[in-house]
LOMAR-632900 format. One record per atom (N, C-alpha, C, O): z, x, y. Coordinates in nm, 4 decimals, always signed. Layout:
<rs>
pz; px; py
Z; X; Y $
...
</rs>
This chain:
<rs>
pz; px; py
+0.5735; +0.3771; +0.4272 $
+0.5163; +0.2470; +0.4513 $
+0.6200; +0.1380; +0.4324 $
+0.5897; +0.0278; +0.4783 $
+0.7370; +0.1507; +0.3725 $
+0.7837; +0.0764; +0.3373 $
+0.9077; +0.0282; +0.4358 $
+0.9723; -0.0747; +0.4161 $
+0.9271; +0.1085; +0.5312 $
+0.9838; +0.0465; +0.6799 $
+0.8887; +0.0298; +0.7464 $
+0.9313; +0.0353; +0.8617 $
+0.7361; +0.0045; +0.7503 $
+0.6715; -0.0099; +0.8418 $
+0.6719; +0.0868; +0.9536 $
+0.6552; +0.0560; +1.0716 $
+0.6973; +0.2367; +0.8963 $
+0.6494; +0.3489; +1.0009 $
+0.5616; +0.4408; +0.9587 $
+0.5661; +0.5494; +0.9008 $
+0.4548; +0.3459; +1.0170 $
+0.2742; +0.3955; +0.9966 $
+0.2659; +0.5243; +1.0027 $
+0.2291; +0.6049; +0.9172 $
+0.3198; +0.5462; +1.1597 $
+0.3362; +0.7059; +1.1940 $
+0.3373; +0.7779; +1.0428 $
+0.2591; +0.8154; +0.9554 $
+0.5015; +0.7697; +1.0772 $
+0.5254; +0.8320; +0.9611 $
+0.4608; +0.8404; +0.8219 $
+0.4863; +0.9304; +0.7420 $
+0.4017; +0.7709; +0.8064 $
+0.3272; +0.7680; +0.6094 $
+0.2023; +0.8435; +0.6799 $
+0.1444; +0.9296; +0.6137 $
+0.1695; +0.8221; +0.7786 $
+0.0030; +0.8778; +0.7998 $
+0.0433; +1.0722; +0.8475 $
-0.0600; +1.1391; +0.8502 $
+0.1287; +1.1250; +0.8693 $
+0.1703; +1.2440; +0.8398 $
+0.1922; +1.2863; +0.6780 $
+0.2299; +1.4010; +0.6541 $
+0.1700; +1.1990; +0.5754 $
+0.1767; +1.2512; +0.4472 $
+0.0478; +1.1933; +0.4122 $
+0.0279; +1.1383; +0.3039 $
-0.0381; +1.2054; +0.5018 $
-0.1874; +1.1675; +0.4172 $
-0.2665; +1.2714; +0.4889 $
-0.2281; +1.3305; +0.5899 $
-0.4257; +1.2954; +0.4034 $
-0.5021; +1.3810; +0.4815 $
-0.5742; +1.2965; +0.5298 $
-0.5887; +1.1797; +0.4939 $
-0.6316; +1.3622; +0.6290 $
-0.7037; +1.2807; +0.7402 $
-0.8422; +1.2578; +0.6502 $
-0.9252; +1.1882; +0.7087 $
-0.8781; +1.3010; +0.5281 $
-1.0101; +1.2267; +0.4535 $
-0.9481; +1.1388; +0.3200 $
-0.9935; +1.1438; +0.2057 $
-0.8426; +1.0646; +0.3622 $
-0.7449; +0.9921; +0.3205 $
-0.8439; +0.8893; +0.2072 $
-0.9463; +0.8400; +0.2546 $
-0.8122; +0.8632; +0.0732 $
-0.9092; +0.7717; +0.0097 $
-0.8462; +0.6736; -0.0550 $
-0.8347; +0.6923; -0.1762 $
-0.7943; +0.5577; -0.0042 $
-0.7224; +0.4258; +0.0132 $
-0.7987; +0.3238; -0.0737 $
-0.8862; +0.2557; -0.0202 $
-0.7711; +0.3098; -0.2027 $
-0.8455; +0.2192; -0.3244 $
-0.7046; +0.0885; -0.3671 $
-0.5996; +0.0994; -0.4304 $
-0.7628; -0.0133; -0.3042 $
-0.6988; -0.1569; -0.3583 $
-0.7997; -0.2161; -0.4526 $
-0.8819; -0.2948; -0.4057 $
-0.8021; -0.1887; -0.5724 $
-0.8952; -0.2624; -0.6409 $
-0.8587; -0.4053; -0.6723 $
-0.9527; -0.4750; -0.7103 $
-0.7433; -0.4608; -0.6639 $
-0.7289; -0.5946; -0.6707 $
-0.7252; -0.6822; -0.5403 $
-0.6808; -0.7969; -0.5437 $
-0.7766; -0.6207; -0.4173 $
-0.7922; -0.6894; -0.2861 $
-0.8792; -0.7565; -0.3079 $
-0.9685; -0.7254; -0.3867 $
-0.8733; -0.9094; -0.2175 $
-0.9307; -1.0138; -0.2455 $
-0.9776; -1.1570; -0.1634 $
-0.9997; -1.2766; -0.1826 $
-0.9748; -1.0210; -0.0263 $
-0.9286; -1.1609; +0.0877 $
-1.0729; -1.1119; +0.1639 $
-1.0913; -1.1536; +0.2782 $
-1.1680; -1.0298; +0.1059 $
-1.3056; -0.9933; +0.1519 $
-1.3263; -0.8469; +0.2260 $
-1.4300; -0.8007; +0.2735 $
-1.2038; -0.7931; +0.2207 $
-1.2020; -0.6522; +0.2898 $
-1.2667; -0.5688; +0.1759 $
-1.2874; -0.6178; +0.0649 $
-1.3005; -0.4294; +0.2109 $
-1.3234; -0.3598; +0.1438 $
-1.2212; -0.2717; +0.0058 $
-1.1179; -0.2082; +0.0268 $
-1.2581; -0.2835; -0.0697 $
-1.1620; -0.2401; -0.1645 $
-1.1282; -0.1203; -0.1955 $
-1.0429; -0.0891; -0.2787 $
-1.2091; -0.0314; -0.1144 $
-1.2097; +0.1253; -0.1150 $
-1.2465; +0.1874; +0.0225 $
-1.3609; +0.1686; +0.0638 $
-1.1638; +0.2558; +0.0925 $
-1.1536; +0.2700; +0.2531 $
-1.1296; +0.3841; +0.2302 $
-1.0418; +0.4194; +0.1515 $
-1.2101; +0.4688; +0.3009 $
-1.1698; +0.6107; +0.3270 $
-1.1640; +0.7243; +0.5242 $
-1.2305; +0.7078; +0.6264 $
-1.0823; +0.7992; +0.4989 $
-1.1012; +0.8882; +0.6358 $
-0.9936; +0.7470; +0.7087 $
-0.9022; +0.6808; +0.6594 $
-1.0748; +0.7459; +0.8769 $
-1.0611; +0.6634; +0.9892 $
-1.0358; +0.5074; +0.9284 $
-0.9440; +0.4385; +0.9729 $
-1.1096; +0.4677; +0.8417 $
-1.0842; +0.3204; +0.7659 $
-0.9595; +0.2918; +0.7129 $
-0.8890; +0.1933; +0.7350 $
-0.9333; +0.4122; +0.6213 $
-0.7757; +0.3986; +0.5666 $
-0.7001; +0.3798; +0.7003 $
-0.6511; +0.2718; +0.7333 $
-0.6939; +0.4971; +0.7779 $
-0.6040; +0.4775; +0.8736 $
-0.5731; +0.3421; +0.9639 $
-0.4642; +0.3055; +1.0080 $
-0.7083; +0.2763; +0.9782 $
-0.6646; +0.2051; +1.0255 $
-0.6505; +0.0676; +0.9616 $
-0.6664; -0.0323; +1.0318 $
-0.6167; +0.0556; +0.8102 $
-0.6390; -0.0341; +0.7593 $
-0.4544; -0.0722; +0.7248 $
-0.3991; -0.1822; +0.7232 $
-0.3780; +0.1082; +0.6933 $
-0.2562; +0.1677; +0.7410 $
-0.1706; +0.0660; +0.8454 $
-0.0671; +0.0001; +0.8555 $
-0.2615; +0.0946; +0.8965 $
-0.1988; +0.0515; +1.1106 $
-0.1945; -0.0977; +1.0733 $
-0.0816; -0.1383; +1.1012 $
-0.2508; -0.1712; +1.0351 $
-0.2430; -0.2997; +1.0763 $
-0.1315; -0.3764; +0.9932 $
-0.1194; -0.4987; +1.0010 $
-0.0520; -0.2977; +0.9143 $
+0.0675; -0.3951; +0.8447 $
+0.1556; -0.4025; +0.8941 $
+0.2357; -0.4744; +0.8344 $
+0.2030; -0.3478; +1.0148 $
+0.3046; -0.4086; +1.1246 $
+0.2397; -0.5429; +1.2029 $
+0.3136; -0.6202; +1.2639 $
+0.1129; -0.5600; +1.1960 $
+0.0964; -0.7005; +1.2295 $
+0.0742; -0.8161; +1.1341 $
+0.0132; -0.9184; +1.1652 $
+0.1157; -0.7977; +1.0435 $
+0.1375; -0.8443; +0.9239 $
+0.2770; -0.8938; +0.8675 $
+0.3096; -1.0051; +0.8261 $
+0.3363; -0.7971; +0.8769 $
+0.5068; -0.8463; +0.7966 $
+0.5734; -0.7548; +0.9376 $
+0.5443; -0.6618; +1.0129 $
+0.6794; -0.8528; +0.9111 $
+0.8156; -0.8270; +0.9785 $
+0.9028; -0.7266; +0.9476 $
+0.9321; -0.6332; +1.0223 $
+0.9526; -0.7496; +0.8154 $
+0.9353; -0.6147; +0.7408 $
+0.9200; -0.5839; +0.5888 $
+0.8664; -0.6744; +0.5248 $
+0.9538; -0.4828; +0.5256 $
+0.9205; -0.4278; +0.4088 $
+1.0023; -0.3408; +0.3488 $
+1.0437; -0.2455; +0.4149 $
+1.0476; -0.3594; +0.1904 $
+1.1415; -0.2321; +0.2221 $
+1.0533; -0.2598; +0.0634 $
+1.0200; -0.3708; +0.0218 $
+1.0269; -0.1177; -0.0118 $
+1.0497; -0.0882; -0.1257 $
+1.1443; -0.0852; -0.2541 $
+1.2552; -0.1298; -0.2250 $
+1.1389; -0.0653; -0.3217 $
+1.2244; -0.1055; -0.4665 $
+1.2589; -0.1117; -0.5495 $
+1.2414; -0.2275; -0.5872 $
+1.3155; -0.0458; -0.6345 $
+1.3235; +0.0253; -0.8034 $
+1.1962; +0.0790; -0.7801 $
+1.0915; +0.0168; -0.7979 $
+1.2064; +0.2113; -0.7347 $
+1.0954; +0.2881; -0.7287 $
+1.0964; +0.3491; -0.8762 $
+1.2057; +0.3641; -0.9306 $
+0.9985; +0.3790; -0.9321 $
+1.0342; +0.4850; -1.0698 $
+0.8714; +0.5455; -1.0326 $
+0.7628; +0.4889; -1.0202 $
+0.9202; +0.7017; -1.0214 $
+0.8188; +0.7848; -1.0470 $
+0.7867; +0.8305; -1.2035 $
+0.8814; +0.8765; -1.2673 $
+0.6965; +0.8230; -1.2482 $
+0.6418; +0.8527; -1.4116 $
+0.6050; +1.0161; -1.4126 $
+0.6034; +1.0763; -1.5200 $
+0.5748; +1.0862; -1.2827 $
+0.5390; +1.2080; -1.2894 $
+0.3846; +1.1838; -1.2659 $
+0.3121; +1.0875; -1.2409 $
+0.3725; +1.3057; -1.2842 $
+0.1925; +1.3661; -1.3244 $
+0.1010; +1.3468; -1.4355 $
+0.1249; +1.3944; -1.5466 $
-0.0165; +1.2698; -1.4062 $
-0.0937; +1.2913; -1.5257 $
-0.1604; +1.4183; -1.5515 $
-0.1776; +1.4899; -1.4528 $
-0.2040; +1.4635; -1.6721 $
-0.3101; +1.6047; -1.6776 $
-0.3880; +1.6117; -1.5425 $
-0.3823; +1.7113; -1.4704 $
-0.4660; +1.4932; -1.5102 $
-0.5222; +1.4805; -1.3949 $
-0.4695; +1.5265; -1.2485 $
-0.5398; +1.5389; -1.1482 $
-0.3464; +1.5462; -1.2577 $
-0.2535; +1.5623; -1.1383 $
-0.2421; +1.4596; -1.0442 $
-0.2032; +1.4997; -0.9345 $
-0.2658; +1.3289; -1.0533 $
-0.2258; +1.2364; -1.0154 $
-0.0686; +1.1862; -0.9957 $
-0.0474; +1.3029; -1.0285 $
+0.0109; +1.1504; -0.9828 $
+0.1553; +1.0809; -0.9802 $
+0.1279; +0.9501; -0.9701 $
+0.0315; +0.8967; -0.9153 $
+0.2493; +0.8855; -1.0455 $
+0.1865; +0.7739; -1.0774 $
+0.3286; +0.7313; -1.0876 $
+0.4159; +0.7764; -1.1618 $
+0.3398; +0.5847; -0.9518 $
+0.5103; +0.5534; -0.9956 $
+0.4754; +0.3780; -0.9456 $
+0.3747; +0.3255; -0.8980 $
+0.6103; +0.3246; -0.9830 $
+0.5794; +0.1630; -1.0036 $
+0.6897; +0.1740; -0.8577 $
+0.7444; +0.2636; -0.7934 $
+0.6810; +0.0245; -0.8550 $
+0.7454; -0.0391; -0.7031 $
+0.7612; -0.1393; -0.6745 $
+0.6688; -0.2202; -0.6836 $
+0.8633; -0.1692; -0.6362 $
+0.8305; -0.3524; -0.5971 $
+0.8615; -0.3673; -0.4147 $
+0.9601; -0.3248; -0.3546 $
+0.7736; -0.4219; -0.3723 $
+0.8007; -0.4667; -0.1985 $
+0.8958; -0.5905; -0.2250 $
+0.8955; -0.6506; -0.3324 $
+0.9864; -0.6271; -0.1057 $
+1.0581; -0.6870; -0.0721 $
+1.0293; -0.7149; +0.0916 $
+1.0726; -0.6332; +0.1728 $
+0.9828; -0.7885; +0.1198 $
+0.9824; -0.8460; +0.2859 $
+0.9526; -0.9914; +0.3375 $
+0.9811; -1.0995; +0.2859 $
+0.8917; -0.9644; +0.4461 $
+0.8909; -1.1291; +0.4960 $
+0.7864; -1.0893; +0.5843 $
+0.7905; -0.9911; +0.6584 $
+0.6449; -1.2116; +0.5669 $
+0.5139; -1.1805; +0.6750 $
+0.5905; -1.2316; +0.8553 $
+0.6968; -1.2573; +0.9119 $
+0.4515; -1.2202; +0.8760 $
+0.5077; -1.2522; +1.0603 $
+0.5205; -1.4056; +1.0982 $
+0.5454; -1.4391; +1.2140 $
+0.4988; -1.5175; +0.9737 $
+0.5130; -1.6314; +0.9865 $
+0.6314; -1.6922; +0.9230 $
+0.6607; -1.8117; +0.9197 $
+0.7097; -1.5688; +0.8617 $
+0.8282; -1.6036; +0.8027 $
+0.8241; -1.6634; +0.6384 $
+0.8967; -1.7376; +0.5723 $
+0.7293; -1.6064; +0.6196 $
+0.7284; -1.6346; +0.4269 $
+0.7768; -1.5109; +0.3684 $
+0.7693; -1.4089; +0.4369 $
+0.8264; -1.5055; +0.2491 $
+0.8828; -1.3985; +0.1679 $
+0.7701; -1.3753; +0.1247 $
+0.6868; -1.4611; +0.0952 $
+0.7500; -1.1955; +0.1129 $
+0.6587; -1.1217; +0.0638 $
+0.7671; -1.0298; -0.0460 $
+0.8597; -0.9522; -0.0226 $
+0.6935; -1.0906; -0.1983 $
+0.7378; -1.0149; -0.2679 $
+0.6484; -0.9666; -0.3582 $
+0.5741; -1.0547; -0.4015 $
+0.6260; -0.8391; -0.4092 $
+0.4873; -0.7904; -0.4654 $
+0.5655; -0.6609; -0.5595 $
+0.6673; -0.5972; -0.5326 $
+0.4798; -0.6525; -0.6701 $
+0.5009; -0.5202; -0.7435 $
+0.3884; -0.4209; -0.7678 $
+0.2759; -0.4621; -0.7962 $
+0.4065; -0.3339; -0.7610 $
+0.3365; -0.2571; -0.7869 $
+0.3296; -0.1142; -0.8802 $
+0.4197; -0.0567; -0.9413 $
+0.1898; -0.0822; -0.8659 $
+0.1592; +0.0794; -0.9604 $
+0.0542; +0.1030; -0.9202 $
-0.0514; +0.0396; -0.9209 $
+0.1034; +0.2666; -0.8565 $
+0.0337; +0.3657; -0.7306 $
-0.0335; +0.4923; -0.8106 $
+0.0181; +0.5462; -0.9085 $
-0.1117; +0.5157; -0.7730 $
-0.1743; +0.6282; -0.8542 $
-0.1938; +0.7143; -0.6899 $
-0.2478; +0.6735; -0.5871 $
-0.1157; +0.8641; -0.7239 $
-0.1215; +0.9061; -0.5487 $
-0.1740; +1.0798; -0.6349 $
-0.1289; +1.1110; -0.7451 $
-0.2501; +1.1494; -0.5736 $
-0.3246; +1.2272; -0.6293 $
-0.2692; +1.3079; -0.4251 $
-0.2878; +1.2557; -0.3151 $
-0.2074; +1.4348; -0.4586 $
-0.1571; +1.4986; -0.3718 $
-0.2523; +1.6655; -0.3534 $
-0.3009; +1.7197; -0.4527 $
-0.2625; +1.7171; -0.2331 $
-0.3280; +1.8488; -0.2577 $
-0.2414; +1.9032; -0.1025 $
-0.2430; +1.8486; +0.0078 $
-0.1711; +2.0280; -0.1462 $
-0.1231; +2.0677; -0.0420 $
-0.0158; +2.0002; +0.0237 $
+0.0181; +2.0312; +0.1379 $
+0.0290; +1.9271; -0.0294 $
+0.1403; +1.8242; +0.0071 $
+0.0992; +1.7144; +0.0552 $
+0.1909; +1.6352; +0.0771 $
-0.0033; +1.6780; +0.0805 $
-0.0095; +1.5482; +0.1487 $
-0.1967; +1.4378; +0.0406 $
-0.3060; +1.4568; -0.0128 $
-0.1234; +1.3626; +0.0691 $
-0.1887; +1.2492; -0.0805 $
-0.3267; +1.1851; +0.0074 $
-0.3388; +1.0966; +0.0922 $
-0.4283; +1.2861; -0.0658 $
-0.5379; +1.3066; -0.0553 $
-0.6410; +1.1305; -0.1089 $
-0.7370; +1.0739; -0.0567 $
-0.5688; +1.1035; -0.2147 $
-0.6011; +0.9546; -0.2584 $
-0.5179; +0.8541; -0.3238 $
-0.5047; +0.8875; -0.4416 $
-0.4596; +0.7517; -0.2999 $
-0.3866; +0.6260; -0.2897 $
-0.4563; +0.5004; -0.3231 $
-0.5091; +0.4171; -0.2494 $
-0.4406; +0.5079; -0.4904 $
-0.4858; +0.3621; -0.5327 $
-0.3649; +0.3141; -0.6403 $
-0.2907; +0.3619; -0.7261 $
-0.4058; +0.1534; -0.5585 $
-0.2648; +0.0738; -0.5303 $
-0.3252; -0.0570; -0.6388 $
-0.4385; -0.1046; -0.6457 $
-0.2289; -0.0830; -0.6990 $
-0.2671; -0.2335; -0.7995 $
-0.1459; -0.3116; -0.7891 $
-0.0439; -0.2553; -0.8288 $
-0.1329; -0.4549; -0.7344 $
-0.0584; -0.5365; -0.6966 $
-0.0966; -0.6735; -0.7770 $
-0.1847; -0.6845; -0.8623 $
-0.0181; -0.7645; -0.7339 $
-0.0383; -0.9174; -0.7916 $
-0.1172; -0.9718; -0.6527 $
-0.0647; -0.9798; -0.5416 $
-0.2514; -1.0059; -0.6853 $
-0.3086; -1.0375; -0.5714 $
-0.2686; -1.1695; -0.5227 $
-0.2547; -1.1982; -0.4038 $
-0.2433; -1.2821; -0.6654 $
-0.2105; -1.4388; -0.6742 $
-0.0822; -1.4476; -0.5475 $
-0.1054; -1.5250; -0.4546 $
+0.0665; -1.3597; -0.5449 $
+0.1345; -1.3488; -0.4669 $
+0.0896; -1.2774; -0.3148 $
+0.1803; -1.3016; -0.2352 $
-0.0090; -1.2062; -0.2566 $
-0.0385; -1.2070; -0.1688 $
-0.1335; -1.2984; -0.1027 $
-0.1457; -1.3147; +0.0188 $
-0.1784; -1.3378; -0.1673 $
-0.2474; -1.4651; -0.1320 $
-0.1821; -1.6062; -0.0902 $
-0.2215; -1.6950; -0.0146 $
-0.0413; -1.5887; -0.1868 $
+0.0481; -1.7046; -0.1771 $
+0.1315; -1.6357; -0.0633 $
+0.1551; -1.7558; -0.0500 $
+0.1715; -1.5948; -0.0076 $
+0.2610; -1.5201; +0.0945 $
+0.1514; -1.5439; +0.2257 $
+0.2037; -1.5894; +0.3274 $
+0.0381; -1.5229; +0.2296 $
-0.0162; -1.4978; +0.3597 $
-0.1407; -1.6064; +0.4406 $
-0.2047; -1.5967; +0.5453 $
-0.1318; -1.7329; +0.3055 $
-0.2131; -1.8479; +0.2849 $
-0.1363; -1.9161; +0.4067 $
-0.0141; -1.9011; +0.4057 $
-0.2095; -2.0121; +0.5446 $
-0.2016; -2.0833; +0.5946 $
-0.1407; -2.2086; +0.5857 $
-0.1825; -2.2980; +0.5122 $
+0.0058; -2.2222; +0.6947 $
+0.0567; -2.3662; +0.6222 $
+0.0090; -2.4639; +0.6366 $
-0.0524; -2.4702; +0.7431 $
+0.0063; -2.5466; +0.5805 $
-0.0695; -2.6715; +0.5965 $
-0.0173; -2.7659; +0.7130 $
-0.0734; -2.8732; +0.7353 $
</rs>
């Protein structure tokens, strides 16, 4: 996701994909699963220009078998504001490919990044 090749990240998900932003805040749903994730996926190339990831640190596995690693985005939306965001991913994998993806960000900075100029 972090070059913006959808393709590509949606080959490491299962197709009953379960996509949890619990700090989303702009009225979407905060828990998207299957066809929803995917296409919820798809739409951040119309969004930012681009994206690159960032001091990634993976923490490993919980008992739960979850993985659980921090991140920071680095990009710029399609109106030319800096998108900068951090994060901590909780990615729960079966068979190689990450069955559920919940994401906790600074919502205050996406809001400030994607807010209308005056």
């Amino acid at each position: 996701m972090g070059a913006l090749d959808v393709d590509g990240a949606l080959e490491l998900v299962t197709d009953d994909l379960v996509l949890e932003l619990p700090f989303r805040h702009d009225g979407g749903a905060r828990t998207l699963s299957g066809g929803d994730a995917r296409r919820f996926m798809r739409l951040l190339p119309a969004l930012l220009d681009e994206l690159r990831f960032e001091d990634i640190t993976i923490h490993g596995a919980l008992p739960s078998g979850e993985i659980v690693a921090e991140y920071r985005g680095n990009g710029r939306t399609r109106s030319g504001r800096p998108y900068r965001n951090t994060y901590v991913g909780f990615f729960t994998v079966h068979d190689g490919l990450v069955s559920r993806w919940r994401e906790f960000f600074d919502p205050i900075v996406t809001s400030e990044s994607f807010r209308e100029a005056n």
